[in-house]
N, C-alpha and C positions, 0 to 999 in steps of 0.2 A: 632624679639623681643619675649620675652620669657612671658606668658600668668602669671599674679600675680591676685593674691584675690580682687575681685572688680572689673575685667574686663570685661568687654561684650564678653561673649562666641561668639566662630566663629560659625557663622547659619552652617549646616549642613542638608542635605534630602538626605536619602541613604534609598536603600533596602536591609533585614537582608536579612541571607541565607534562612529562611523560608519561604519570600516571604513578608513579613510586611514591610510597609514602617516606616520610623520614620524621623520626620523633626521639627529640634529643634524650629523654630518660630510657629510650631500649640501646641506646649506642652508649648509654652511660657505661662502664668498668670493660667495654672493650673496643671503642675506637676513639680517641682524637675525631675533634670537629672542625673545620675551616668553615664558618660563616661568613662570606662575604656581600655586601650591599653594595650596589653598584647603580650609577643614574640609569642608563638605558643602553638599550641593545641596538647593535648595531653604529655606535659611535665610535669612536674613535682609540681612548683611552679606554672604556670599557673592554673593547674587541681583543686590544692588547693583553690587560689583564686578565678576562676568560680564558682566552688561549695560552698563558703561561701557566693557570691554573691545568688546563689541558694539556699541555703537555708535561706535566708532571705527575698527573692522575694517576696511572699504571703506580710510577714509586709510592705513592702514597698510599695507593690502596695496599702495597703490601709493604707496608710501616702500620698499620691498622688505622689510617685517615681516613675521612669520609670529605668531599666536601661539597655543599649547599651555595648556591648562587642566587641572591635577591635584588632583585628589581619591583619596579611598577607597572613592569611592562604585563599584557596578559599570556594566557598560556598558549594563544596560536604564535604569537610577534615570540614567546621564547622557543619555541619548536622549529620553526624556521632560522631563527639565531642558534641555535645546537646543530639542526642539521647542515646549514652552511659554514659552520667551521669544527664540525665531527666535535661537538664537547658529548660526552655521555654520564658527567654529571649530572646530580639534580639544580634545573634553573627554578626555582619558586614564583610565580606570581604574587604578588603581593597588594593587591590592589585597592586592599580595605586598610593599610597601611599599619596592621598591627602587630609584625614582626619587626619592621623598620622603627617601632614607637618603645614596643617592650626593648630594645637592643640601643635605644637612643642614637637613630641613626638617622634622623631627620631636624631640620634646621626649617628657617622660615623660608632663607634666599630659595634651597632646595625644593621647599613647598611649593612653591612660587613657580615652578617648572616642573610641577608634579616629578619628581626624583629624590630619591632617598639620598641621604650624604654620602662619599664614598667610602667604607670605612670594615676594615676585616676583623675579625675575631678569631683566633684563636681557642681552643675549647680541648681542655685537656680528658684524659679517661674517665676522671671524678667526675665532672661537668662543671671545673674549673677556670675561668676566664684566666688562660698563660700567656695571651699575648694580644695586644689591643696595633692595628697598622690605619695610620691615615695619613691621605695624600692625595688632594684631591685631581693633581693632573700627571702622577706615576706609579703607573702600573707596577715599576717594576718594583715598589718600595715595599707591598703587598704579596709579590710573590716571593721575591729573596725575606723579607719579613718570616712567613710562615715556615721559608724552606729554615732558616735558622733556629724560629723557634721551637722548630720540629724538631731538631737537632740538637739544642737545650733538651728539652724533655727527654730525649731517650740517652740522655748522658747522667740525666738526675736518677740516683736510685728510688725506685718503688718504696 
């Protein structure tokens, strides 16, 4: 079953490639999530979209967002992709494919090129799924997406 606006996000506790843990029920009732699943690092379209996520990081962190970057890539290939374009987000490895499976964010074509779909989530203070972005070849649909939905939220009263 495929994840719609209003659902209870799938809990999640994974370690980034830097070593950070992040585990969606301790960020429950005070930060905003931006989950995003991306094909691979170092391409093209992904690069884009990391780096918008990057550069927005600083305001986001102080709006109370967090956000998480997922690939299939492993955690050396995502260290190397953070360090050569300064992201200081968490990139997740995800190589047993069980974050990209519970988030339904995998397809066969995508199997088929070991890559998860491209697809963002949204994840409000409850652990509300507030906004679902897909697009498989613009970045920028995913970053204006979240910068919006982010801006819904804090317009909606508590």
């Amino acid at each position: 079953m495929a994840l719609k606006i209003g659902d209870s996000a799938p809990d999640f506790d994974v370690v980034a490639s830097n070593g950070t843990r992040v585990a969606l029920r301790e960020l429950r009732g005070k930060k905003n999530v931006v989950l995003y699943f991306y094909p691979k690092d170092f391409t093209t379209v992904c690069t884009r979209e990391t780096c918008g996520f990057r550069d927005m990081y600083a305001d986001l962190q102080g709006k109370d967002t967090e956000i998480v970057g997922v690939s299939y890539d492993d955690n050396e290939t995502h260290e190397r992709f953070a360090k050569e374009h300064g992201v200081t987000f968490a990139l997740v490895a995800d190589t047993d494919r069980a974050l990209a499976t519970a988030y339904g964010a995998t397809s066969f074509f995508r199997g088929l090129l070991n890559a998860p779909t491209r697809v963002t989530f949204l994840i409000d203070k409850q652990g509300n799924v507030a906004g679902i972005y897909k697009a498989e070849l613009s970045a920028k649909t995913h970053v204006e997406g979240v910068r919006e939905g982010l801006a819904r939220l804090a317009s909606t009263p508590a």
